[in-house]
PDB file of N, CA, C, O and CB in Angstrom:
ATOM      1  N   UNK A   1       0.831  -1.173   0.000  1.00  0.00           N
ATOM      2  CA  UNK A   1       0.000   0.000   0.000  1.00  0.00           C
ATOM      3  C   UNK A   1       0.879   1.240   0.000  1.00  0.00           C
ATOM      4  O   UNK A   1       1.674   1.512   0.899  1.00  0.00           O
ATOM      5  CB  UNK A   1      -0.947  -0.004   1.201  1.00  0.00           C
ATOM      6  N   UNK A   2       0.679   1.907  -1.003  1.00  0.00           N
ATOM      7  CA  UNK A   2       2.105   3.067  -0.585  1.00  0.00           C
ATOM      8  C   UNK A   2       0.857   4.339  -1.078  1.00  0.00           C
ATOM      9  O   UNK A   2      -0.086   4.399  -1.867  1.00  0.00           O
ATOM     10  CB  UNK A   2       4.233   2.932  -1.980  1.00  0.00           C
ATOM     11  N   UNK A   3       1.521   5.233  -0.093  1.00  0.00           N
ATOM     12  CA  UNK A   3       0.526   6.419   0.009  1.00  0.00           C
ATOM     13  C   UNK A   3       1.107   7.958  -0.201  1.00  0.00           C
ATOM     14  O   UNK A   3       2.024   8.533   0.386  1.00  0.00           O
ATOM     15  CB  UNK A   3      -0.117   6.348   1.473  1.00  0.00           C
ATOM     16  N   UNK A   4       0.466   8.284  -0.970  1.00  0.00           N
ATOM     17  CA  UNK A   4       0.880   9.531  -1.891  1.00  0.00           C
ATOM     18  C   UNK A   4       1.391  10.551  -1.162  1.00  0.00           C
ATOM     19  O   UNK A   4       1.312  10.704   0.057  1.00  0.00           O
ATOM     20  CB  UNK A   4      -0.240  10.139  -2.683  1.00  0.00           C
ATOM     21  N   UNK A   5       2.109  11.488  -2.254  1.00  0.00           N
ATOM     22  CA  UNK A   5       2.032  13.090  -1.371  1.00  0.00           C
ATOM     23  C   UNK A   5       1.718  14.036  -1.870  1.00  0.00           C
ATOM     24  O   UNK A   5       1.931  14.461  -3.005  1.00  0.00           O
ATOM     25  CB  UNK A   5       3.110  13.673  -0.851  1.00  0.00           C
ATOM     26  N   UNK A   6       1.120  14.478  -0.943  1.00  0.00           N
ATOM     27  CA  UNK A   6       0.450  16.047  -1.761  1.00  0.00           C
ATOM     28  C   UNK A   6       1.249  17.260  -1.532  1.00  0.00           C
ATOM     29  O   UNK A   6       1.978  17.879  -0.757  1.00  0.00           O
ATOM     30  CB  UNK A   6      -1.150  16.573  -1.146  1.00  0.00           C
ATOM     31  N   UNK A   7       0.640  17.219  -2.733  1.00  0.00           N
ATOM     32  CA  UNK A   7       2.183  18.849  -3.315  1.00  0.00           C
ATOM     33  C   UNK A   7       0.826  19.578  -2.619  1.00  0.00           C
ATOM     34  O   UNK A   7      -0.373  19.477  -2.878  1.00  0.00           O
ATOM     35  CB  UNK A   7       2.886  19.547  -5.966  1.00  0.00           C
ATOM     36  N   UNK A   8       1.712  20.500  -1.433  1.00  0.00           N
ATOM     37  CA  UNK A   8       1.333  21.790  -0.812  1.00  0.00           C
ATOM     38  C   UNK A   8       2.082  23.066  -1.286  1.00  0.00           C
ATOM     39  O   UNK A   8       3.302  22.907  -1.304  1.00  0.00           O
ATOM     40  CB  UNK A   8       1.531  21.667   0.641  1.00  0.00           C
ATOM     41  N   UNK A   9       1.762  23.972  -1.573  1.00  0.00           N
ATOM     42  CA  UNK A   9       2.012  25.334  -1.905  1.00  0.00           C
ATOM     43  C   UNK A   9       1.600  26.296  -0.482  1.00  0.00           C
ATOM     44  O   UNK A   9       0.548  26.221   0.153  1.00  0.00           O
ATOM     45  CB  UNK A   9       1.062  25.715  -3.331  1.00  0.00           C
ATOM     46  N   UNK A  10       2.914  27.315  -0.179  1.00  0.00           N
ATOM     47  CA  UNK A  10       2.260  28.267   0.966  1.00  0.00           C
ATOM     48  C   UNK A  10       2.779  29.361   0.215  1.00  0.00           C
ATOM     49  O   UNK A  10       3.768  29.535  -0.497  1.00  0.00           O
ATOM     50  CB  UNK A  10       2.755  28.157   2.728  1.00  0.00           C
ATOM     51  N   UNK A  11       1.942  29.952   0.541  1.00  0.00           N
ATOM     52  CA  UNK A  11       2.290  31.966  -0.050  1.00  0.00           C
ATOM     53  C   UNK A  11       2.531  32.568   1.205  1.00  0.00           C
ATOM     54  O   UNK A  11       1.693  32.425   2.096  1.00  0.00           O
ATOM     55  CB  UNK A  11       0.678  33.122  -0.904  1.00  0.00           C
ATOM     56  N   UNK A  12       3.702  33.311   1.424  1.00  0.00           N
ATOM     57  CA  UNK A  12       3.972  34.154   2.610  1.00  0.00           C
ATOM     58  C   UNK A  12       4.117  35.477   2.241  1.00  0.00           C
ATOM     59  O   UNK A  12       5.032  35.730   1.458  1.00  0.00           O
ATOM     60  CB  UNK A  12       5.143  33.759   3.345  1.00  0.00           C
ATOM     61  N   UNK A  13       3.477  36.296   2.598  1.00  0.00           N
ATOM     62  CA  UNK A  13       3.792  37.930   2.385  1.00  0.00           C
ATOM     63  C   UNK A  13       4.955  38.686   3.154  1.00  0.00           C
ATOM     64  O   UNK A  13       4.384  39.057   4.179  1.00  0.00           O
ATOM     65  CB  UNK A  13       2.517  38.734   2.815  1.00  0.00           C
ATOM     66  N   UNK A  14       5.928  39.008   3.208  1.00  0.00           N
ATOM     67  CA  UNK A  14       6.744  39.286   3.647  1.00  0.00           C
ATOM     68  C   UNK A  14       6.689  40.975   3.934  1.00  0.00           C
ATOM     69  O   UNK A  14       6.497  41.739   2.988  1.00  0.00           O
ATOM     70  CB  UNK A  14       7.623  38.680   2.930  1.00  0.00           C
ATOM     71  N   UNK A  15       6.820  41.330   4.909  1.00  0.00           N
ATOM     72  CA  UNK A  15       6.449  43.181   4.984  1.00  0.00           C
ATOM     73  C   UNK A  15       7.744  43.581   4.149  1.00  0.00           C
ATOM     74  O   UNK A  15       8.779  42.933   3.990  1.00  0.00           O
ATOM     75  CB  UNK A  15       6.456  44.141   6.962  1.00  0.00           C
ATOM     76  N   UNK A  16       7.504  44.426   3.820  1.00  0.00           N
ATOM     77  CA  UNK A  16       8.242  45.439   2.909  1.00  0.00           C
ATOM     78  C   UNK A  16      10.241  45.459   3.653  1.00  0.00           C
ATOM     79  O   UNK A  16      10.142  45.305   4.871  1.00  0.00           O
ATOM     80  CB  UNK A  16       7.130  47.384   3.161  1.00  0.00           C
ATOM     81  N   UNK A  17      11.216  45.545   3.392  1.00  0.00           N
ATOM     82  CA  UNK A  17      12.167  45.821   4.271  1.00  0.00           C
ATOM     83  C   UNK A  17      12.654  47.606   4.716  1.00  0.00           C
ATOM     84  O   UNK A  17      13.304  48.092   5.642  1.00  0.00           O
ATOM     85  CB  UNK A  17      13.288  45.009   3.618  1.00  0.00           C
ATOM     86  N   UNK A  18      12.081  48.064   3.743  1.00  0.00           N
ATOM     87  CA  UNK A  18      11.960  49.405   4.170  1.00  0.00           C
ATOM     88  C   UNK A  18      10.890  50.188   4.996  1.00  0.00           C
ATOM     89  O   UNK A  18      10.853  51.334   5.444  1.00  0.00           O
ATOM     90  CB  UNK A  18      12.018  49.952   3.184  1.00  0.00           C
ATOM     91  N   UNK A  19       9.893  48.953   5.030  1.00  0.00           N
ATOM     92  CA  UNK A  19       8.629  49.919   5.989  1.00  0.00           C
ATOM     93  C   UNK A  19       8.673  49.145   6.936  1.00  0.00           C
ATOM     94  O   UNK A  19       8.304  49.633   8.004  1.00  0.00           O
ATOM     95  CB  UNK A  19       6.921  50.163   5.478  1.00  0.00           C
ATOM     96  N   UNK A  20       9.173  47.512   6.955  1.00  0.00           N
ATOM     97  CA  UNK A  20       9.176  46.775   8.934  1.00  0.00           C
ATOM     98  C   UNK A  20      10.430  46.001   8.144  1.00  0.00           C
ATOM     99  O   UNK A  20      10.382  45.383   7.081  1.00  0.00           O
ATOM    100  CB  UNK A  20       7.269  45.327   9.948  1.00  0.00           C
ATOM    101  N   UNK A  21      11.607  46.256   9.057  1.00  0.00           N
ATOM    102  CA  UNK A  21      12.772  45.417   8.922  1.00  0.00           C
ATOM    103  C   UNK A  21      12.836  44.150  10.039  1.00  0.00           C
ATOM    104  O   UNK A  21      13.138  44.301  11.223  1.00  0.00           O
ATOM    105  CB  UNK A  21      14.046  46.391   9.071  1.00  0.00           C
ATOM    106  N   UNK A  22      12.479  42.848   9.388  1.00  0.00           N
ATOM    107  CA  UNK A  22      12.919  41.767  10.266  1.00  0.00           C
ATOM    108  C   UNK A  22      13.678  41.301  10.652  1.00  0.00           C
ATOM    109  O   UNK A  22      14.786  41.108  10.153  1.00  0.00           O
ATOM    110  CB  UNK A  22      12.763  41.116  10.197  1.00  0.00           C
ATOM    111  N   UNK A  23      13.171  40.919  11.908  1.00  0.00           N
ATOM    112  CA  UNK A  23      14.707  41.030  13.155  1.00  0.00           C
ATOM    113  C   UNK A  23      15.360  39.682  12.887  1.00  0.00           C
ATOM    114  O   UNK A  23      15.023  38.741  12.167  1.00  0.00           O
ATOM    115  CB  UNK A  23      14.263  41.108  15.257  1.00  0.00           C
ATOM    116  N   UNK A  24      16.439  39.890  13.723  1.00  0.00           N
ATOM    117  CA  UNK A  24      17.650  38.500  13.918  1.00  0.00           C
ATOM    118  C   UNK A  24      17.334  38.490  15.125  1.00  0.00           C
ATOM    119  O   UNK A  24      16.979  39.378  15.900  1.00  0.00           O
ATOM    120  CB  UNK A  24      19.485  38.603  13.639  1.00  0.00           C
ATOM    121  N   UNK A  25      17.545  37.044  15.257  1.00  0.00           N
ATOM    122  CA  UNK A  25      17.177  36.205  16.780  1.00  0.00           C
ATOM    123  C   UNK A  25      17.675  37.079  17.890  1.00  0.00           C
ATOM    124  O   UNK A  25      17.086  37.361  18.934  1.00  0.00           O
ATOM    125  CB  UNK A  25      18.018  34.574  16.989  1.00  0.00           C
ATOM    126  N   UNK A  26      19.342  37.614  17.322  1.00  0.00           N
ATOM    127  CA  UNK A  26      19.440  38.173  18.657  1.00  0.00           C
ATOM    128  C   UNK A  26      18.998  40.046  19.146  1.00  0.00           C
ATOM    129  O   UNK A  26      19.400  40.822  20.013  1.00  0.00           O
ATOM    130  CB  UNK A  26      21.032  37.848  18.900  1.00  0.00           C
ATOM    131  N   UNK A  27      18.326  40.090  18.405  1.00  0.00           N
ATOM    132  CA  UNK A  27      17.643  41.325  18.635  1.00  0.00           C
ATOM    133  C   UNK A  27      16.635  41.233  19.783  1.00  0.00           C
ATOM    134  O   UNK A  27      16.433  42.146  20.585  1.00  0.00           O
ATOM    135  CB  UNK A  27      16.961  41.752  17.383  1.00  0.00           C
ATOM    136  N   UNK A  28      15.956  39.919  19.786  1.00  0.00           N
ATOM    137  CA  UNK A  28      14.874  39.577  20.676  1.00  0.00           C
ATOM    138  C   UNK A  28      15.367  39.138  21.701  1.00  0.00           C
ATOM    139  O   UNK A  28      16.076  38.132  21.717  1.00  0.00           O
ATOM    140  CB  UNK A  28      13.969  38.718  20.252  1.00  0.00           C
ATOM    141  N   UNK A  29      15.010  39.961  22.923  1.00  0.00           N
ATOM    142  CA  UNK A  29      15.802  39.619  24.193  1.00  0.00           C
ATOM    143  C   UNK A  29      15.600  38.306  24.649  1.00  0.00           C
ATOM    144  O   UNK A  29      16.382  37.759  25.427  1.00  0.00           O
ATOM    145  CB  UNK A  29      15.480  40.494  25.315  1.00  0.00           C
ATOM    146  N   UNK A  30      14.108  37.524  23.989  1.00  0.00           N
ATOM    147  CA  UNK A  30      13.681  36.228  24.630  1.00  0.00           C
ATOM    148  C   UNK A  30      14.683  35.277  23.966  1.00  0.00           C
ATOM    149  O   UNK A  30      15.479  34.577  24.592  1.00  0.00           O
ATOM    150  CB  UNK A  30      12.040  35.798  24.360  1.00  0.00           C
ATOM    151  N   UNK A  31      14.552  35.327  22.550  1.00  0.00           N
ATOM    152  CA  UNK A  31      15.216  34.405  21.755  1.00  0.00           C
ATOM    153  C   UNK A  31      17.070  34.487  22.164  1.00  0.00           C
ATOM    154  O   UNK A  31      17.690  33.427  22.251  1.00  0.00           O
ATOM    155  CB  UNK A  31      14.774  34.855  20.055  1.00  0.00           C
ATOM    156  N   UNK A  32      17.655  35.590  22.343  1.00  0.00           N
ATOM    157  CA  UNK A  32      19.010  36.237  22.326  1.00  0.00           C
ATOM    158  C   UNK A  32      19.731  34.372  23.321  1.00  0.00           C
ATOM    159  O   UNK A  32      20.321  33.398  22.853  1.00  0.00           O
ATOM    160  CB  UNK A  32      19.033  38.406  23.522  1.00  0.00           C
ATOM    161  N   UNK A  33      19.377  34.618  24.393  1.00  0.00           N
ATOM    162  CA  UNK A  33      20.206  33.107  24.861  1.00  0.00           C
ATOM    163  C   UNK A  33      20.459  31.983  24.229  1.00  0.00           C
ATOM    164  O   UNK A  33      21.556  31.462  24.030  1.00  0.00           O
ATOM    165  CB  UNK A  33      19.678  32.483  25.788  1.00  0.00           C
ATOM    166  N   UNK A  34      18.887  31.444  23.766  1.00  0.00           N
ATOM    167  CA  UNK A  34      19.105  30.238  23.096  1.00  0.00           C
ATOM    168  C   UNK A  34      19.448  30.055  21.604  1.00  0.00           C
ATOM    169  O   UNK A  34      19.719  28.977  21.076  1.00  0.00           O
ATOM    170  CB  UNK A  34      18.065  29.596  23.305  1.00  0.00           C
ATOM    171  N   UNK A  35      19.388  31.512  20.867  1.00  0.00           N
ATOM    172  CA  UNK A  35      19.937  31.523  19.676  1.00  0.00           C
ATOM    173  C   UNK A  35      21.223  31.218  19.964  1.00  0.00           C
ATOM    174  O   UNK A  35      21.764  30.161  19.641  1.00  0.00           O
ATOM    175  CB  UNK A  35      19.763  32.678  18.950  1.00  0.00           C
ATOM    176  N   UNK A  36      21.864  32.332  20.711  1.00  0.00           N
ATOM    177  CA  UNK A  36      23.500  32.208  20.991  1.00  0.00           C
ATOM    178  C   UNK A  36      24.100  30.448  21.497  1.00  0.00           C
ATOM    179  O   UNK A  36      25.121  29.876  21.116  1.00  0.00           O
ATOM    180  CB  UNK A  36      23.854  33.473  22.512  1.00  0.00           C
ATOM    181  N   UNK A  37      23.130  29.999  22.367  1.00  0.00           N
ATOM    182  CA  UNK A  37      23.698  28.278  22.733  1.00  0.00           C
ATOM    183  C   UNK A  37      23.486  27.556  21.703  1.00  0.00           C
ATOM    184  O   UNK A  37      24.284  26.679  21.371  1.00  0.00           O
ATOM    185  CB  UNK A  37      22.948  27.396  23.950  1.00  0.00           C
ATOM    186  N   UNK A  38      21.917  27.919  20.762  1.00  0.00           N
ATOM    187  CA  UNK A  38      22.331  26.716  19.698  1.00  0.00           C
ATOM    188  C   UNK A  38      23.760  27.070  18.425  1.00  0.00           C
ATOM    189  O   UNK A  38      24.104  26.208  17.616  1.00  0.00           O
ATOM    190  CB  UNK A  38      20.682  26.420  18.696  1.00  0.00           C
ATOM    191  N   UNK A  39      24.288  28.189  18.480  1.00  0.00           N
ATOM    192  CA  UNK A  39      24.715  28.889  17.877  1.00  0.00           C
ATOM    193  C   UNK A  39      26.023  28.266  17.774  1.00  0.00           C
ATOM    194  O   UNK A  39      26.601  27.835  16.776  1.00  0.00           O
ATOM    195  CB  UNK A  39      24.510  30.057  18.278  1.00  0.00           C
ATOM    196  N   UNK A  40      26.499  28.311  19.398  1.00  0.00           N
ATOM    197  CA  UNK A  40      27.882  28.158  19.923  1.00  0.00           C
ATOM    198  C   UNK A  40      27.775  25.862  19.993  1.00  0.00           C
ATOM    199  O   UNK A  40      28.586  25.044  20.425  1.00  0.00           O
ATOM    200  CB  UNK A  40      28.027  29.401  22.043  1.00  0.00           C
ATOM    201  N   UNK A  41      26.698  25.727  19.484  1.00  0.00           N
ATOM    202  CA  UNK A  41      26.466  23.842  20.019  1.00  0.00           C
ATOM    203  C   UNK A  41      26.720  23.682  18.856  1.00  0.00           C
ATOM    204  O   UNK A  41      27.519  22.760  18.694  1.00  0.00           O
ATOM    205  CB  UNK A  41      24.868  22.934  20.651  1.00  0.00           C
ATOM    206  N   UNK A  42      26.354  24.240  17.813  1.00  0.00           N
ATOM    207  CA  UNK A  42      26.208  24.162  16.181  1.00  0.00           C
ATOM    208  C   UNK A  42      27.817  23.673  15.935  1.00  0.00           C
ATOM    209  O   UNK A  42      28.237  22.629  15.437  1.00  0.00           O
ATOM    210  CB  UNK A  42      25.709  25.932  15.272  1.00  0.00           C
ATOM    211  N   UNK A  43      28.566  24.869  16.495  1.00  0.00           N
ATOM    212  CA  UNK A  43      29.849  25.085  16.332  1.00  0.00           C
ATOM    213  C   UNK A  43      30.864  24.034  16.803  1.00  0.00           C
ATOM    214  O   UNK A  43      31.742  23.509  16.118  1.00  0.00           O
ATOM    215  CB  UNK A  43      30.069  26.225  16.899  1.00  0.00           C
ATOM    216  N   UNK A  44      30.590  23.828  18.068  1.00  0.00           N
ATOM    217  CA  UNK A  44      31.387  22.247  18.943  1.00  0.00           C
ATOM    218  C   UNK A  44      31.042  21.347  17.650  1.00  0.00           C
ATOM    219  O   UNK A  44      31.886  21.297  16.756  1.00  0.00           O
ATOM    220  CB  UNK A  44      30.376  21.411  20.876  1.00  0.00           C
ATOM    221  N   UNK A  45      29.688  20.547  17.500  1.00  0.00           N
ATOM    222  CA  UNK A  45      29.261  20.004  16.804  1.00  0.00           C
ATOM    223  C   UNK A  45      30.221  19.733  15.641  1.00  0.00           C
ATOM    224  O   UNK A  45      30.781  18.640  15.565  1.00  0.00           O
ATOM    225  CB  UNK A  45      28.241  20.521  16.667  1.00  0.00           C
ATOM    226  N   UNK A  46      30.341  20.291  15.115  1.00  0.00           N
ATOM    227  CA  UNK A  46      30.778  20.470  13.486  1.00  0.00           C
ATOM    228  C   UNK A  46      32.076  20.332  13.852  1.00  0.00           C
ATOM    229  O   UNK A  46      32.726  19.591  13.115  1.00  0.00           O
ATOM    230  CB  UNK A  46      30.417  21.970  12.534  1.00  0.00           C
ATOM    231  N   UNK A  47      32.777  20.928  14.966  1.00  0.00           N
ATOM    232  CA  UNK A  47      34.337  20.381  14.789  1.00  0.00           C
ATOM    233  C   UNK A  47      34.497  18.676  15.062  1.00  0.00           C
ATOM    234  O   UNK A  47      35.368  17.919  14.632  1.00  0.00           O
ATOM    235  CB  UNK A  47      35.399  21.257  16.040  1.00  0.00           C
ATOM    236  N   UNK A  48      33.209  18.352  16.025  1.00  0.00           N
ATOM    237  CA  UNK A  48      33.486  16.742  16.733  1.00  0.00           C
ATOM    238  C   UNK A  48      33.303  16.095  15.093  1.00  0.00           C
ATOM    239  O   UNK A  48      34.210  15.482  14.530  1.00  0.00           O
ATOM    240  CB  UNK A  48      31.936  15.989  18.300  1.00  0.00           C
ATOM    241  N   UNK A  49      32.178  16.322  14.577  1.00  0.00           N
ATOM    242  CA  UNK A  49      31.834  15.623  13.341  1.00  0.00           C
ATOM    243  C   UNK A  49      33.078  15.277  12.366  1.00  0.00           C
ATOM    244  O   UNK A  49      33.508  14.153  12.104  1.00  0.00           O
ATOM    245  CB  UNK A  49      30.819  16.503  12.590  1.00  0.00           C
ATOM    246  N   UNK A  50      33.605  16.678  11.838  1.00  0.00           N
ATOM    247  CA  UNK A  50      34.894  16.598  11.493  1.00  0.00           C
ATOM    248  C   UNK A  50      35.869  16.259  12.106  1.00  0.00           C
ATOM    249  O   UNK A  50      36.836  16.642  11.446  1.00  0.00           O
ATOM    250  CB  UNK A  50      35.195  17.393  11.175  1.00  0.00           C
ATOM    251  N   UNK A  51      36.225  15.718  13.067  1.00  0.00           N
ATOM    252  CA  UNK A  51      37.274  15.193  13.705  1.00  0.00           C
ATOM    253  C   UNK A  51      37.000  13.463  13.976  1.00  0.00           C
ATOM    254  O   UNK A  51      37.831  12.592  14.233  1.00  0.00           O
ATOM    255  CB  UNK A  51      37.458  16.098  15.062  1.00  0.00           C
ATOM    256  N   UNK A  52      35.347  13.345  13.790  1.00  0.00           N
ATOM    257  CA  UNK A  52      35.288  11.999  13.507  1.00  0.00           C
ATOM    258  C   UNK A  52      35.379  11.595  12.297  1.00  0.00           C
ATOM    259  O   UNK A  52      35.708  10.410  12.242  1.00  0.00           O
ATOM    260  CB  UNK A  52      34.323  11.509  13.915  1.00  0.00           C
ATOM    261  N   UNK A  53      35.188  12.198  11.075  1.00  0.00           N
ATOM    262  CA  UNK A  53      35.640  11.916   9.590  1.00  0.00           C
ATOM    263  C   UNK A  53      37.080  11.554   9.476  1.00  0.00           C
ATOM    264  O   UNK A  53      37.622  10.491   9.173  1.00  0.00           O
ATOM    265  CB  UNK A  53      35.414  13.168   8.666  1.00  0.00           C
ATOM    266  N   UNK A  54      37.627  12.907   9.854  1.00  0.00           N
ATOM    267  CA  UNK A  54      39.104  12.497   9.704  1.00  0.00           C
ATOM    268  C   UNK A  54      39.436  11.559  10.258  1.00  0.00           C
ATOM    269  O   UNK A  54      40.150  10.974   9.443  1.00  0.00           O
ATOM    270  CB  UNK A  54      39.979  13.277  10.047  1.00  0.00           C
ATOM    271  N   UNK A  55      39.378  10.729  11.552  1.00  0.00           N
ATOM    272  CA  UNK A  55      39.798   9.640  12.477  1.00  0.00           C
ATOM    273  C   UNK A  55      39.318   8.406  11.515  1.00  0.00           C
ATOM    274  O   UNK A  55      40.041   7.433  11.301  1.00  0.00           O
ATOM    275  CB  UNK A  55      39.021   9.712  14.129  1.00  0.00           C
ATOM    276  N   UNK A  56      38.293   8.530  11.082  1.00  0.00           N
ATOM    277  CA  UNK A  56      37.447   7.480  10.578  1.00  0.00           C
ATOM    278  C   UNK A  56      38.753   7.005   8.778  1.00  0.00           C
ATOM    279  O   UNK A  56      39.096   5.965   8.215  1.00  0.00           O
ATOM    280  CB  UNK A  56      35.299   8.413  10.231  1.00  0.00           C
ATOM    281  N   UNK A  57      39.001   8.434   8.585  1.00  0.00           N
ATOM    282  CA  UNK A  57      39.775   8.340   7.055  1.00  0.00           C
ATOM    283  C   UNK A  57      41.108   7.805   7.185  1.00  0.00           C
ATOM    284  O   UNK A  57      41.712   7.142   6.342  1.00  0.00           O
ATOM    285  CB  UNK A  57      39.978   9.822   6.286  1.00  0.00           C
ATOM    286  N   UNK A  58      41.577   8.226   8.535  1.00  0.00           N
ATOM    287  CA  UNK A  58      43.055   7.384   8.334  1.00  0.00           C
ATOM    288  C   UNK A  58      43.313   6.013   8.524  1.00  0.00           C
ATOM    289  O   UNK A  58      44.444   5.566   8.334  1.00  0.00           O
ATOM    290  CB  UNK A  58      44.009   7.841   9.172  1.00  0.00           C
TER     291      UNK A  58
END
């Protein structure tokens, strides 16, 4: 039984950038912490990953 997919389409209106400029995470005092930790986890991350490639290649 294999079950289809439906092609969805979304339209987003985006405000103008000269009449409402949208913010970056860390503009928002709520978001500002956990942007910055996933930010700085992103970063560890990606060196362990690459340091397990290379280990893995030699």
């Amino acid at each position: 039984m294999e079950i289809g997919v439906n092609d969805m389409q979304e339209t987003v209106a985006l405000p103008d950038p000269a009449v409402k400029r949208l913010p970056h995470p860390t503009d928002l005092p709520d978001a500002r912490e956990l942007y910055r930790r996933g930010w700085w986890f992103g970063r560890v991350m990606r060196s362990v990953v690459v340091s397990m490639k290379v280990l893995r290649w030699r």
